[in-house]
C-alpha positions as CSV (number, residue, x, y, z in Angstrom):
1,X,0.0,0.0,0.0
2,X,1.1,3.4,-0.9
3,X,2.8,5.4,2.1
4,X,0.2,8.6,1.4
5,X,-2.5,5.8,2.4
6,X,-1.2,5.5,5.8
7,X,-0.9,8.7,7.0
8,X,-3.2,9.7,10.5
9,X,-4.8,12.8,8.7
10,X,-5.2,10.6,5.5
11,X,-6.8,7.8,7.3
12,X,-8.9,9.9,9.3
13,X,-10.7,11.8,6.5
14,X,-11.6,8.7,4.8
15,X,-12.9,6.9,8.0
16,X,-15.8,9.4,7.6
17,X,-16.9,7.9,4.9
18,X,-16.5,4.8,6.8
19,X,-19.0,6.0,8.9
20,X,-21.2,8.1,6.7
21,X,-21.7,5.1,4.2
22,X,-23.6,3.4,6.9
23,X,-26.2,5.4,6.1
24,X,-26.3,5.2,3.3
25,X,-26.6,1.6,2.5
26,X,-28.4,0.3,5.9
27,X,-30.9,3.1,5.9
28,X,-31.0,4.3,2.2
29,X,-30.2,2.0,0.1
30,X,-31.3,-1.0,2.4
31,X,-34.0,-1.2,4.7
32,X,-35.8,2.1,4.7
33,X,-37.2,0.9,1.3
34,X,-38.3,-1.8,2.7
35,X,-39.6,-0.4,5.4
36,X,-41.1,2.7,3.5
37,X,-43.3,-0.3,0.9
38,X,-44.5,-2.3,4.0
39,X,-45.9,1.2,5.8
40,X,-47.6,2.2,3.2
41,X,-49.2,-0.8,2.2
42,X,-52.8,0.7,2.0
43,X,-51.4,3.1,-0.8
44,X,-51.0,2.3,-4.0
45,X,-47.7,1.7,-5.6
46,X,-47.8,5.4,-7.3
47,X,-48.9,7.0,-4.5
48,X,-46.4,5.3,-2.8
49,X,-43.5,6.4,-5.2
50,X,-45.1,9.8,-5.2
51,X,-44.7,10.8,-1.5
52,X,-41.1,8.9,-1.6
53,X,-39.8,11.6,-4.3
54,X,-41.3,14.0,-3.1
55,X,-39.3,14.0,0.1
56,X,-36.2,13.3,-1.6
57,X,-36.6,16.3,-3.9
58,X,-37.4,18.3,-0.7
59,X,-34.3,17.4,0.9
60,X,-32.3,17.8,-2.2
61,X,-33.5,21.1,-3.0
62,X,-32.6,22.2,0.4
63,X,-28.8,21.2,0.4
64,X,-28.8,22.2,-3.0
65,X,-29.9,25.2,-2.2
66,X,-27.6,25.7,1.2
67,X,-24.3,24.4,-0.2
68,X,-22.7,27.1,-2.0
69,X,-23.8,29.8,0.4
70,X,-22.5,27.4,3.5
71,X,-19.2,26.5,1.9
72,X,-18.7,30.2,1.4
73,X,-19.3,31.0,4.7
74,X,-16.8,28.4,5.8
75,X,-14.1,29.0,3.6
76,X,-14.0,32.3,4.8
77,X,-14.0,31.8,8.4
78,X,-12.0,28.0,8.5
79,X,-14.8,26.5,10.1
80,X,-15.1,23.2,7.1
81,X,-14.9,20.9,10.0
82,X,-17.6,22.7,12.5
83,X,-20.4,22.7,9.6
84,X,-19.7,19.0,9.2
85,X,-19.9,18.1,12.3
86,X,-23.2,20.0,12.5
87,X,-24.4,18.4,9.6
88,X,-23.6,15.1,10.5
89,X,-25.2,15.9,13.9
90,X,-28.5,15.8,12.3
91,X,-27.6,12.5,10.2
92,X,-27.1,11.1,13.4
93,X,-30.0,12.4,15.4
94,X,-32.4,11.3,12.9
95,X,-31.1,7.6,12.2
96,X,-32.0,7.8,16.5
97,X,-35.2,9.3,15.0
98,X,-36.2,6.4,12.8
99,X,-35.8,3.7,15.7
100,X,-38.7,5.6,16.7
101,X,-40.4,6.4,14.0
102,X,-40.3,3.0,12.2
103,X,-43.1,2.1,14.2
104,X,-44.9,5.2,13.8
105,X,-46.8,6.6,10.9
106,X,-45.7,6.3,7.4
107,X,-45.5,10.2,6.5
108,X,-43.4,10.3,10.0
109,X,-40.8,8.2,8.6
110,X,-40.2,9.7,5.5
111,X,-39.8,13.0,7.1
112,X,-38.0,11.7,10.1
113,X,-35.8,10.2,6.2
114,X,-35.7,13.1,4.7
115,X,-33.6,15.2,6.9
116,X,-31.3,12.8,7.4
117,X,-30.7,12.7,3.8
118,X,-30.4,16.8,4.5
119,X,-27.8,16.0,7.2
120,X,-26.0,13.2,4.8
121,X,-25.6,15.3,2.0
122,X,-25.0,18.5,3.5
123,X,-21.8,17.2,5.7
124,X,-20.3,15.6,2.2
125,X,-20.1,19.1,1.0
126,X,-17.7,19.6,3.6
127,X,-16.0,16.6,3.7
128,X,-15.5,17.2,0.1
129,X,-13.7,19.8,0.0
130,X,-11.3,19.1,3.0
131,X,-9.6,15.9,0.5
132,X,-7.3,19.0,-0.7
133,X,-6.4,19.5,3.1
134,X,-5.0,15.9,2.9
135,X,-3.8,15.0,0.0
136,X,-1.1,16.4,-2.8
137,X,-2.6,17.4,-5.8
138,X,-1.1,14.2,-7.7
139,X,-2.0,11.8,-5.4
140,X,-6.3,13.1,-5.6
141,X,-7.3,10.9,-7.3
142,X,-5.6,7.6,-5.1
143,X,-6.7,9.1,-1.8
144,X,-10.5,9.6,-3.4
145,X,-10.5,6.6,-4.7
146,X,-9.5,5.4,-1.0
147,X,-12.2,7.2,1.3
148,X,-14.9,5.5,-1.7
149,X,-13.5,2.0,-0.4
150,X,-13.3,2.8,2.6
151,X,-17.0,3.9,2.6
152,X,-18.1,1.1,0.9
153,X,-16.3,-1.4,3.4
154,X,-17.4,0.2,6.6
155,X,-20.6,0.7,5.1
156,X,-21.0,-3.0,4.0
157,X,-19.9,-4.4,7.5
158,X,-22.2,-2.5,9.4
159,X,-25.0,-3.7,6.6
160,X,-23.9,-7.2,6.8
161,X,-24.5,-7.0,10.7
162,X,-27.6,-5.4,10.2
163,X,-28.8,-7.8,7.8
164,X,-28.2,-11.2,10.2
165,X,-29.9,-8.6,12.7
166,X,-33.4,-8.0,10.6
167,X,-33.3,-12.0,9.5
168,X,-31.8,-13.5,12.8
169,X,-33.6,-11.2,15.6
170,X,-33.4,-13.7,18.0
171,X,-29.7,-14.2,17.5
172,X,-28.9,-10.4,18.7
173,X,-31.6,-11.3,21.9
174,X,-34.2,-9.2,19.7
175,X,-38.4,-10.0,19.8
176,X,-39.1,-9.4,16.2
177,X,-38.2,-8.1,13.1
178,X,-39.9,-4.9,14.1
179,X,-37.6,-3.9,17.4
180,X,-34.1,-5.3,14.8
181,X,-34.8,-2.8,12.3
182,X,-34.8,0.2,15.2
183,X,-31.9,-1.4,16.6
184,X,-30.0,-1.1,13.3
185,X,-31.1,1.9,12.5
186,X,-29.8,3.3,15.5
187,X,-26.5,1.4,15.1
188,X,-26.0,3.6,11.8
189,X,-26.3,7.1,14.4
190,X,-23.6,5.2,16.8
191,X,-21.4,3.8,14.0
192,X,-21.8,7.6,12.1
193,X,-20.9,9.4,15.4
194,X,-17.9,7.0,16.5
195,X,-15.8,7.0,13.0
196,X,-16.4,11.0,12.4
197,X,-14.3,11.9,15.5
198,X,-10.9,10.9,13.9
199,X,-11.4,13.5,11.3
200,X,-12.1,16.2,13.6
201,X,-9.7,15.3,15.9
202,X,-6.3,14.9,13.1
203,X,-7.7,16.3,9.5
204,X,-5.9,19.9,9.5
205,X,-7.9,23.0,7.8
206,X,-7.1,26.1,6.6
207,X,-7.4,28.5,9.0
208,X,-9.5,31.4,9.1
209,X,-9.0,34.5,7.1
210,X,-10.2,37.1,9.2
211,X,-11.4,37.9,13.1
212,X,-14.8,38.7,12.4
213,X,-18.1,37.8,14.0
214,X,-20.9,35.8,12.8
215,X,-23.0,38.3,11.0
216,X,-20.3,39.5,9.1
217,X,-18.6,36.2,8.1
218,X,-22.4,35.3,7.0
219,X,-22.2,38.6,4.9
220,X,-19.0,38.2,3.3
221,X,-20.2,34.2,2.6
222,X,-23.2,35.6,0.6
223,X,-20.9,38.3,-1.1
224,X,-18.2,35.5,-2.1
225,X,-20.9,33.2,-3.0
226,X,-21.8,36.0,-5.8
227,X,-18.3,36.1,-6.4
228,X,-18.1,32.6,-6.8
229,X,-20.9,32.3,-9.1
230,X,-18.9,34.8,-11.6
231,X,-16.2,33.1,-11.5
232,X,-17.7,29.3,-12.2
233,X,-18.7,31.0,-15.5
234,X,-15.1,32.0,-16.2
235,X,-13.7,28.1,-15.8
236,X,-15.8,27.3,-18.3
237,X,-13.8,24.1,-18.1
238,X,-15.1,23.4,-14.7
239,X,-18.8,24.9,-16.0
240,X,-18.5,22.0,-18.9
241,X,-17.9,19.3,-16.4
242,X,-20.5,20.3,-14.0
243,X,-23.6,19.8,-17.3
244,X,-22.1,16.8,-18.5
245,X,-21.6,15.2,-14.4
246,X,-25.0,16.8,-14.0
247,X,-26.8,14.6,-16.8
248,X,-24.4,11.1,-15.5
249,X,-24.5,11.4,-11.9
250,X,-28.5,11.5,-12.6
251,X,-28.7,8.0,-13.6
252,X,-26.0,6.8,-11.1
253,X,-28.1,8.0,-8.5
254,X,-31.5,6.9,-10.2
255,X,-30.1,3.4,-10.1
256,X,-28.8,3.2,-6.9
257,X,-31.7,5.1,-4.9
258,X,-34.6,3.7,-7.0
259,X,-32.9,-0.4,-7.4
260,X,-35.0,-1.6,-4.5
261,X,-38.2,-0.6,-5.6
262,X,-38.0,-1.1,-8.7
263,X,-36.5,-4.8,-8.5
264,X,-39.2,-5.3,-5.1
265,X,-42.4,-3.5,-6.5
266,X,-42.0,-4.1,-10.2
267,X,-39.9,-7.4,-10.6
268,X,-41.6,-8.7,-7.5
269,X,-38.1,-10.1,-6.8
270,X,-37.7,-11.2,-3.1
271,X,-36.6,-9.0,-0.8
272,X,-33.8,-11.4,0.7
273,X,-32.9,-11.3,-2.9
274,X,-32.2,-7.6,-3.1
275,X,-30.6,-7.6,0.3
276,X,-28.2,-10.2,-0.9
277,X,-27.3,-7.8,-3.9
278,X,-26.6,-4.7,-2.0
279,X,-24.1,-6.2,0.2
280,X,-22.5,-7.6,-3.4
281,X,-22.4,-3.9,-4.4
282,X,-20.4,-3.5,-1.5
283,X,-17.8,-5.5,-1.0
284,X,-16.9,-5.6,-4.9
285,X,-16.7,-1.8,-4.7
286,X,-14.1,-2.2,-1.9
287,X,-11.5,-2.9,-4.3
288,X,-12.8,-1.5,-7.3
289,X,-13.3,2.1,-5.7
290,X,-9.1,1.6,-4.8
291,X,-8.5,-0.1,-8.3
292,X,-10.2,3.0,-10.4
293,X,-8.2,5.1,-8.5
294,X,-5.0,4.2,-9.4
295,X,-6.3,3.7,-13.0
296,X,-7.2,7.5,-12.8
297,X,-3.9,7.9,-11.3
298,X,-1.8,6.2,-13.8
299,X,-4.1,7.2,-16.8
300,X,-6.7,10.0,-16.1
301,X,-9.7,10.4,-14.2
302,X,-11.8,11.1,-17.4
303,X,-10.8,8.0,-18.9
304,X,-11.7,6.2,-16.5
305,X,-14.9,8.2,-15.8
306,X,-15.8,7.1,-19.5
307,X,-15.3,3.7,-19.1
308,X,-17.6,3.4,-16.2
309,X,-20.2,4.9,-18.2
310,X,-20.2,2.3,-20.7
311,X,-20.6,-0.4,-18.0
312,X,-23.7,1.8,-17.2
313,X,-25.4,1.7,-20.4
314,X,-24.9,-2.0,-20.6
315,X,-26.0,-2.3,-16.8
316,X,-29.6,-0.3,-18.4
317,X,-29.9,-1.8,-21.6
318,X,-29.4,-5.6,-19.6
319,X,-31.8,-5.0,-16.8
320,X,-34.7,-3.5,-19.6
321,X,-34.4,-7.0,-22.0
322,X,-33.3,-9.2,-19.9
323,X,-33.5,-8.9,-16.3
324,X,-36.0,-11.5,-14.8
325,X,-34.7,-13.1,-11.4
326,X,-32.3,-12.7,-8.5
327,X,-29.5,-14.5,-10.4
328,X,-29.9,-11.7,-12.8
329,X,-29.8,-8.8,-10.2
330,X,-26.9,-9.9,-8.5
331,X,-25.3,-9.9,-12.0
332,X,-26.1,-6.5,-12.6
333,X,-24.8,-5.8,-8.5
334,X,-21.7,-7.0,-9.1
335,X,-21.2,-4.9,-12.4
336,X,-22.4,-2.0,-10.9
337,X,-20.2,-2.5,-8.0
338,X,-17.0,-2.6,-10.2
339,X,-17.8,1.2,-11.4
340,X,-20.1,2.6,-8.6
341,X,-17.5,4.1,-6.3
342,X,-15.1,4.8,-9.0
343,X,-17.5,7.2,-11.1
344,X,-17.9,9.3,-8.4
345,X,-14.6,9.2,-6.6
346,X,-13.2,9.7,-10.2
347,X,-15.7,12.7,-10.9
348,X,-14.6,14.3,-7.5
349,X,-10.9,14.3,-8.0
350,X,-11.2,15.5,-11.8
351,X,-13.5,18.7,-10.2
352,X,-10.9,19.2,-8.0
353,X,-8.2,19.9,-10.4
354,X,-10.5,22.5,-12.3
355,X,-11.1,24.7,-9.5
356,X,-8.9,27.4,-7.3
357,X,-7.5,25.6,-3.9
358,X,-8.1,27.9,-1.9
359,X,-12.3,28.2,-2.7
360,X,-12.4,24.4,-2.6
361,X,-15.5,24.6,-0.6
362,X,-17.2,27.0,-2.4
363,X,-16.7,25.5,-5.6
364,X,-17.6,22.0,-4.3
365,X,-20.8,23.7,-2.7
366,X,-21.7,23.9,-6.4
367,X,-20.5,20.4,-6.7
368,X,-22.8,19.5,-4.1
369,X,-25.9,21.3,-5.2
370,X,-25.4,19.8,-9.0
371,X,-25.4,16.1,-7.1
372,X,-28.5,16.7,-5.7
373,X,-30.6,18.5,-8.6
374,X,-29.7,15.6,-10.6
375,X,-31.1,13.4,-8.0
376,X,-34.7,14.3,-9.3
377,X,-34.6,13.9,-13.1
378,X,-34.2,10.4,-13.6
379,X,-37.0,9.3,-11.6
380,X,-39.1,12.0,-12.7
381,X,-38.3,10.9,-16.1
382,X,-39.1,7.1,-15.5
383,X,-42.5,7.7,-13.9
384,X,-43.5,9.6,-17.0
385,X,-42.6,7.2,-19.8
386,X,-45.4,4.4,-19.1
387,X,-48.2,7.7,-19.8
388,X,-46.7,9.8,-22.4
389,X,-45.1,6.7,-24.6
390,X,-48.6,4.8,-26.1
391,X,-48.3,1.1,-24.9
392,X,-44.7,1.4,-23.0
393,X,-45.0,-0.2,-19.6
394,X,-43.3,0.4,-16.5
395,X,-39.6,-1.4,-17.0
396,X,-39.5,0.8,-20.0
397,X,-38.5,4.2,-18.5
398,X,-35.4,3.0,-17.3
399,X,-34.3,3.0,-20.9
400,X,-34.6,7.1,-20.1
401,X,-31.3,6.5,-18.0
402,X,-29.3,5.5,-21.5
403,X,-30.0,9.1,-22.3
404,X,-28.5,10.3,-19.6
405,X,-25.2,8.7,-19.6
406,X,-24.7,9.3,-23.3
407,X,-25.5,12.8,-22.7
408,X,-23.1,12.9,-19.5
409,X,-20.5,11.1,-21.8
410,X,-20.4,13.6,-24.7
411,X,-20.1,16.9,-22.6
412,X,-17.3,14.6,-20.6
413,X,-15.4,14.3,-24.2
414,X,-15.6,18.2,-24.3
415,X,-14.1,18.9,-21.4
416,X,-10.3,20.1,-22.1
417,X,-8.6,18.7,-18.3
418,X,-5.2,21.1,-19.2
419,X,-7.1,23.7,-20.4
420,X,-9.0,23.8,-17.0
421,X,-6.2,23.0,-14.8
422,X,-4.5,26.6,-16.1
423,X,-7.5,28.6,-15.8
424,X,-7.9,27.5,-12.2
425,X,-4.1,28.0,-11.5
426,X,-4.4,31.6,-12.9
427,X,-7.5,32.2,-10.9
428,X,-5.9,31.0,-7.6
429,X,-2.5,33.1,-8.3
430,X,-4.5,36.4,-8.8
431,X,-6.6,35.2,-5.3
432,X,-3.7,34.6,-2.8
433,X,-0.6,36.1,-5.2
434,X,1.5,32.8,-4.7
435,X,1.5,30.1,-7.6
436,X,-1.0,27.7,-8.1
437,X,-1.4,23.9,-8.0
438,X,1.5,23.9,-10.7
439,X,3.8,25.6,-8.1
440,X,2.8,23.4,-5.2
């Protein structure tokens, strides 16, 4: 293993997304699905989906919304590290929150869901931004590619507990099903809150600019946020990137975020089935997330962002012709595992290179905000497709996501990586009047 790889600071960034992923897979990708289809069992499947993305378009539009104007604020004052912690306070409270809840009301769940996705999301765009803390600029995309596999391991552990947890209650000393999905819901808060403290306690950060209070470090955020937004339009490299990861990252996270119901509600595939798949996803990403790295490393991130896209139209195309049982889906688990955490560890390091060090968290505010705007088309677009296409049924908007990656893929081709790297070196020298990431 590279030496970068076992430094404290490096180790402790990417144990948060050791602990972060947890949520992710336990309570998003895993059992609040689940949960979610069984509580509202006297709607109707549409009604159902309706009311699901609706809260996660509330919750995106929110962090989207809050990013930029909270990563200004923090670049100027140094406080990267306080706003995630914040952030992933409210993760945490809320996967507390669904212990309760999951035995509750339906419409208290998925609010109780929502902002923890609010608190999830909103703490990455901090996280984000401190890999530049930790890591030389050509080692990014190695020490990306690391917190991704990290995440993913952590994240499948704590699932694979969970799992013998939900199917074994009895195992764990648990009553039922019921009281061993509250337990691992609130493992996720504890797991979330134990592997953040590393980072806080060894991940360095720039520190802050100026002495000044509250309201005027909120005043100078909005004013640099304006600032920021000017300047976005003058990388038009990093502008390019942001469309084209826009339109991609769309159908990664349709795919991920939408794979349960779709395989439970339309397949009618077992739910032990899916649950079997999602920890596939997970361990296979392990390696692949480190592997893609270093293939971004050796070659370039773009190249390798392409390639994952291709496995991702062939993922589409397979599930719309030809997926019909669970031997199927965990095919299509393990594929998507291979390219999963590369795509987006990949996509992060490449933004990183376009954009001025020292507004990292600004510019990855925007980053942020693209991510979760583009975590509303895809499913909007497959709910559509069975009524406006005459006689197409309801595995046939998922062919929508094909667009979406070729789309993604083009404006990816466009994008001019030297070309993008200078204009962000030349931005960051007029800033702080040393060199940029060339002179580093």
């Amino acid at each position: 293993m590279k030496a970068i790889l076992l430094k404290r600071q490096v180790v402790s960034w990417a144990l948060y997304d050791w602990a972060n992923s947890a949520f992710s897979t336990t309570v998003v990708a895993g059992f609040f699905p689940v949960l979610y289809n069984h509580m509202t069992g006297q709607l109707s499947a549409g009604q159902a989906q309706f009311w699901f993305n609706i809260a996660l378009a509330a919750s995106s539009i929110v962090v989207a919304l809050a990013s930029p104007v909270l990563g200004a604020i923090a670049d100027f004052g140094g406080t990267r590290k306080r706003y995630l912690a914040a952030f992933a306070a409210l993760g945490i409270l809320t996967c507390l929150g669904l212990a309760w809840a999951s035995v509750g009301a339906w419409w208290m769940a998925l609010f109780v869901y929502g902002l923890g996705q609010v608190g999830f999301s909103g703490a990455n765009t901090f996280y984000d931004a401190l890999l530049v803390e930790v890591s030389p600029e050509n080692e990014v995309d190695l020490v990306s590619g690391y917190g991704y596999a990290l995440g993913y391991l952590g994240g499948g552990l704590l699932f694979l507990v969970n799992v013998l947890m939900v199917t074994r209650p009895a195992w764990f000393g648990l009553e039922s099903v019921t009281s061993a999905l509250s337990v691992s819901f609130a493992s996720v808060g504890a797991w979330w809150l134990v592997f953040t403290v590393p980072l806080l306690m060894n991940v360095p950060e720039t520190p802050a600019q100026s002495d000044l209070g509250i309201r005027e470090i909120v005043g100078q955020g909005f004013r640099r946020l304006r600032t920021t937004a000017g300047e976005i339009r003058k990388l038009r490299t990093a502008a390019l990137f942001l469309v084209g990861y826009w339109f991609y990252i769309d159908g990664v996270g349709t795919i991920y975020k939408m794979a349960v119901f779709f395989a439970e509600r339309i397949l009618e595939l077992p739910s032990d089935s899916l649950i079997v798949a999602l920890l596939l996803t997970q361990f296979i990403a392990f390696p692949a997330a480190i592997l893609l790295g270093w293939i971004g490393k050796v070659t370039s991130p773009k190249a390798g962002i392409a390639a994952c896209l291709i496995v991702y139209i062939l993922v589409v195309v397979y599930a719309w012709r030809w997926l019909e049982t669970s031997l199927d889906f965990y095919f299509l688990a393990a594929a998507i595992g291979l390219v999963q955490g590369g795509v987006q560890s990949l996509s992060r390091s490449l933004f990183a290179r376009l954009i001025p060090d020292s507004k990292t968290t600004e510019f990855f505010g925007f980053f942020n905000m693209v991510g979760k705007f583009a975590a509303i088309l895809g499913p909007v677009l497959i709910a559509i497709v069975p009524f406006a296409v005459s006689g197409a049924e309801s595995r046939d908007g998922i062919l929508t996501l094909v667009f979406l990656f070729v789309v993604g893929g083009f404006l990816l081709y466009r994008v001019d990586v030297d070309a993008g790297v200078r204009a962000a070196e030349e931005i960051e020298a007029r800033l702080s009047g040393v060199p940029g990431k060339s002179g580093q």
